[in-house]
Phi, psi and omega in degrees: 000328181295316205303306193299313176311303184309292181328302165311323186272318161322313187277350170285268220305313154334309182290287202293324187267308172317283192341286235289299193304318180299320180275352165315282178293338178281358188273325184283340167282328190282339197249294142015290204278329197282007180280321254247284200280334185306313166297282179348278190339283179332303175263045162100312210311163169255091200305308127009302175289310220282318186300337176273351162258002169274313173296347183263322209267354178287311181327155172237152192303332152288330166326298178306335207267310166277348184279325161296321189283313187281347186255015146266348170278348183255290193296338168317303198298344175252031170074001208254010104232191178295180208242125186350155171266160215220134179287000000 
């Protein structure tokens, strides 16, 4: 029963360092994109604009296409455009 108890907790502690090494890296990668945009900034771009077409661009296209349709029917509905022309 001791062997499998060792065995078990190897295999935590194994789990538990990837996680550690993984989460290492994504903090350095996270700090990576904000030099990436920090730079964008520095030459005009609207860093604002760029995260949002980087979100877009995850997207696939019909996902966006409806992702559009509703939030122009929610600005129709709220007066802020004109409101779809009707089939």
């Amino acid at each position: 029963m001791a062997v499998e108890d060792s065995v078990a907790q190897d295999q935590l502690r194994a789990f538990i360092e990837r996680i550690e090494r993984m989460e290492e890296e994504k903090a350095a990668i996270a700090a990576d994109i904000k030099e990436i945009y920090a730079e964008a900034k520095g030459n005009g771009f609207d860093t604002k604009i760029l995260r949002k077409i980087v979100s877009i661009r995850k997207q696939d296209a019909n996902e966006r296409a409806e992702q559009e349709a509703i939030l122009e029917l929610y600005m129709a509905a709220l007066g802020m455009v004109e409101a779809p022309p009707e089939d």
